[in-house]
N, C-alpha and C positions, 0 to 999 in steps of 0.2 A: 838453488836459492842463492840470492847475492849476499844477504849475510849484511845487508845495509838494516834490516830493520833489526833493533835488540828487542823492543817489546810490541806485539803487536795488542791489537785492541778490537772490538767487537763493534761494529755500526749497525743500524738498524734503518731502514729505510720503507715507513710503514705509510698508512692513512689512505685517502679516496681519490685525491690529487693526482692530477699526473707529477711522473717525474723520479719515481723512486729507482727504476733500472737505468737511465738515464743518468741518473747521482751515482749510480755505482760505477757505470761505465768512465764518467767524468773520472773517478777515483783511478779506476783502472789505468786510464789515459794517463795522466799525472805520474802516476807510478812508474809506466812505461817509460816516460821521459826521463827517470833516475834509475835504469837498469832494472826494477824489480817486476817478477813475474806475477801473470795474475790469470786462472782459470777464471771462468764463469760456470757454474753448471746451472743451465733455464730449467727450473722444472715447471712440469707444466706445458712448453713449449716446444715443438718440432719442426719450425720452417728452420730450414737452411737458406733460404729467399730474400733476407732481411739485411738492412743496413748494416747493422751491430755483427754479422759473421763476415759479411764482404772487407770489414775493415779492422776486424781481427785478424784478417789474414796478410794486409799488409803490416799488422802491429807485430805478426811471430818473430820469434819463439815470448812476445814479455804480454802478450793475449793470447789467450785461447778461450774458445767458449765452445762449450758441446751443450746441443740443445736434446733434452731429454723428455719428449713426449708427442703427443699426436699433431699433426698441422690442423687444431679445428681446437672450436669453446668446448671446454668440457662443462654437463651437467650436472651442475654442483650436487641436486637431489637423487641423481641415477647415474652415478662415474661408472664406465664399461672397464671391466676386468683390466683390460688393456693399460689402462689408465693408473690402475696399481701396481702395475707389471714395470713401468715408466717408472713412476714416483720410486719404489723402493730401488733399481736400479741407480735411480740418479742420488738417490741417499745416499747407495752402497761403494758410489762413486766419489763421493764428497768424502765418507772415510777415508778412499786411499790418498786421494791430493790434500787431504787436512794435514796427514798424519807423513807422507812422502817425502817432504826436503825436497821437494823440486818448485813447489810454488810459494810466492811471498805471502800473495794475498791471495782469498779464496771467497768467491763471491756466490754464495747461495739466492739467485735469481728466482722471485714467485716461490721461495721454501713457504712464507707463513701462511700463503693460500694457498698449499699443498697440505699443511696441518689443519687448514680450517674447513675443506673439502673432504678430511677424510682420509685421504690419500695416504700419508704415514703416522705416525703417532707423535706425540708431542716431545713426550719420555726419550725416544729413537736421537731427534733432534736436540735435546738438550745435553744428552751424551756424549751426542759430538761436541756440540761447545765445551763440555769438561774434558775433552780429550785435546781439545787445540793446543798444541803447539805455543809455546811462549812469544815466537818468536814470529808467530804467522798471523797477520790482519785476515780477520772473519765479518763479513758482509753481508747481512741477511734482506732480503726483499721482500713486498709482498704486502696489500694489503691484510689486514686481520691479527696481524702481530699479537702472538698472546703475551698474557701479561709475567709471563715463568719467562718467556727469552727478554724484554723489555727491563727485566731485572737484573735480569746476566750481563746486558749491553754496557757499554762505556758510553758512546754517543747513540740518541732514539732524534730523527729527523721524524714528524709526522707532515706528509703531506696534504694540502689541506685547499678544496675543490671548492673555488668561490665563482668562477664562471665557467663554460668548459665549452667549445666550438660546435661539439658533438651534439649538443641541444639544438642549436642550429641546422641541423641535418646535415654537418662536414665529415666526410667518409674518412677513416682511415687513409693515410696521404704517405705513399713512396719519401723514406728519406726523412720524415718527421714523426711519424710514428709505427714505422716499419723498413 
């Protein structure tokens, strides 16, 4: 850790908008530019194929992001075993870099649609927010944001979907949103 931040603080990057791992990533970047470290752990998510791991790798050692789940949508109504097998991992993951001294800031990517799927429990997650670190910025994403983390947070951005390309029939596009 660089030992630049004294307090860190809890963000929230919620709503139907796009934009919310994007604002984190933005965070992350910033960060980068004043020495301080920052995991991402995706939950939820398994391409290693993506803009955001191509250009954590030119950011090392002050990015890293490990993607912690299947390369495909999961069925919010019918999650395959697999699926929890991921989530609790990447939970189990986020304890040790919350709690480690080696990262500044620690960025839970897709955590609140991973509580709102089912995937981990809500209690699991708010445990670790009471165990962060004074000194470590906590970042959570995700639509569905319950209102027990929304409470805990310092800053809650909600993003908020007033037109969206994708109605249009525009495919997921290399580089903007992958």
């Amino acid at each position: 850790m660089s030992g630049i931040l004294k307090k860190g603080l809890i963000q929230v990057y919620t709503g139907n908008g796009k934009g919310k791992t994007t604002a984190a990533l933005g965070q992350a970047f910033r960060a980068s530019g004043h020495g301080l470290k920052t995991i991402m752990i995706q939950f939820m998510k398994g391409s290693r194929d993506c803009g955001e791991i191509r250009a954590s790798e030119l950011l090392r050692p002050y990015l890293t992001i490990e993607p912690m789940g299947r390369n495909c949508l999961i069925d919010r109504q019918h999650p395959e075993p697999v699926d929890f097998e991921y989530a609790q991992k990447a939970l189990e993951l986020a304890r040790k870099r919350l709690t480690g001294k080696k990262y500044d800031i620690v960025i839970l990517d897709e955590v609140n649609v991973a509580i709102d799927y089912g995937l981990i429990d809500l209690q699991s997650v708010l445990d670790l927010i009471d165990r962060r670190p004074d000194d470590v910025e906590l970042i959570m994403t995700g639509r569905y944001a319950p209102q027990e983390i929304i409470d805990r947070a310092d800053l809650v951005t909600e993003m908020v979907e007033r037109k969206h390309y994708y109605q249009r029939g525009v495919q997921e596009r290399v580089g903007i949103e992958r």
